[in-house]
N, C-alpha and C positions, 0 to 999 in steps of 0.2 A: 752229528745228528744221531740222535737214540733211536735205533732201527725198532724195536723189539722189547717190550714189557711186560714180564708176567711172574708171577707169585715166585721169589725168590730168584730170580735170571733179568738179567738188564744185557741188548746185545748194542753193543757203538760202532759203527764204523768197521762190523765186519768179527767183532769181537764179544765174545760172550762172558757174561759175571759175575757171579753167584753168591759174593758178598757184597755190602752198601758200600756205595761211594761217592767221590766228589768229582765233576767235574770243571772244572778251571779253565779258563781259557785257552792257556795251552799246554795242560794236561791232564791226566786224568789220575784221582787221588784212590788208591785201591785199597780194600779192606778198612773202612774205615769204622774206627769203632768211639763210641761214643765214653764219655767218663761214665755217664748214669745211663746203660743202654737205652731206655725206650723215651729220654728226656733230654732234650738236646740243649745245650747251653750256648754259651759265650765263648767259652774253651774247646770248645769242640770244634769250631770252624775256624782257627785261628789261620789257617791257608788263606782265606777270602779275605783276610785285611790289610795285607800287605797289595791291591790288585788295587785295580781303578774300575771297580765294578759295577757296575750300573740296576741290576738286578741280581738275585738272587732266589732259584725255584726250590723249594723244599717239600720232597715226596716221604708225606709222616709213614710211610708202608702201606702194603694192599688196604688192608681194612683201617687206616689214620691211625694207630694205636702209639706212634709217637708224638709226646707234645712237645711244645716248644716254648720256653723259656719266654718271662716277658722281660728279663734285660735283655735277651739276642734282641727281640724285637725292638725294646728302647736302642740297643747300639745300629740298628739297621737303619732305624732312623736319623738319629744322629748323625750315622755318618751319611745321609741321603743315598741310601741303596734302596731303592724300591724290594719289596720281596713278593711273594705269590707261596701259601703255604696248603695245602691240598697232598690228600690220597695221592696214592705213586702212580696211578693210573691215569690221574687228572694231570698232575704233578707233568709226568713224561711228555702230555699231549701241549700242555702248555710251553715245556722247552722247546721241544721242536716249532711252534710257531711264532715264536720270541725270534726277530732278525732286527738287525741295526743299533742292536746293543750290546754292550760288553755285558755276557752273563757267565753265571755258573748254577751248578744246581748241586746237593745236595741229597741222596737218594735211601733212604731205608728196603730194601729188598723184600723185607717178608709182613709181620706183621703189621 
């Protein structure tokens, strides 16, 4: 559970972290950095395709200033992974109330 969100700091489970990251179901993918920083692609989440993931939450940053590819979208589809793509503030509240699915989310920290 994401205790704690705010403009560049995400705290989990007790733990605090100051760059973007992924969390998976069971673990957590640190400093994650994007090929095109503020445009997230196909390549970039290659962690979540190897999982049997049911969802996937994407926090584009405080203020949305990352977009998101529309082949992730076409491949998120395809492979029927529902997704939720939203502000990291939205983004966090929404993971935390997601239960009874295999998720992971996806977190840009700042902008």
């Amino acid at each position: 559970m994401i205790e704690d969100y705010d403009f560049g700091t995400i705290k989990i489970d007790g733990k605090v972290y100051k760059k973007d990251l992924i969390i998976l179901p069971n673990k957590i993918v640190e400093n994650w950095i994007r090929e095109e920083g503020h445009f997230l692609q196909v390549q970039d989440l290659f962690e979540i395709f190897g999982t049997n993931l049911e969802i996937l939450i994407i926090g584009t940053g405080a203020y949305g200033l990352m977009k998101v590819s529309e082949d992730l979208i076409k491949k998120l589809k395809d492979m029927e992974i529902d997704y939720h793509i939203s502000n990291t503030f939205d983004a966090v509240k929404k993971f935390n109330e997601i239960e009874n699915k295999i998720k992971a989310g996806a977190f840009h920290l700042t902008c």
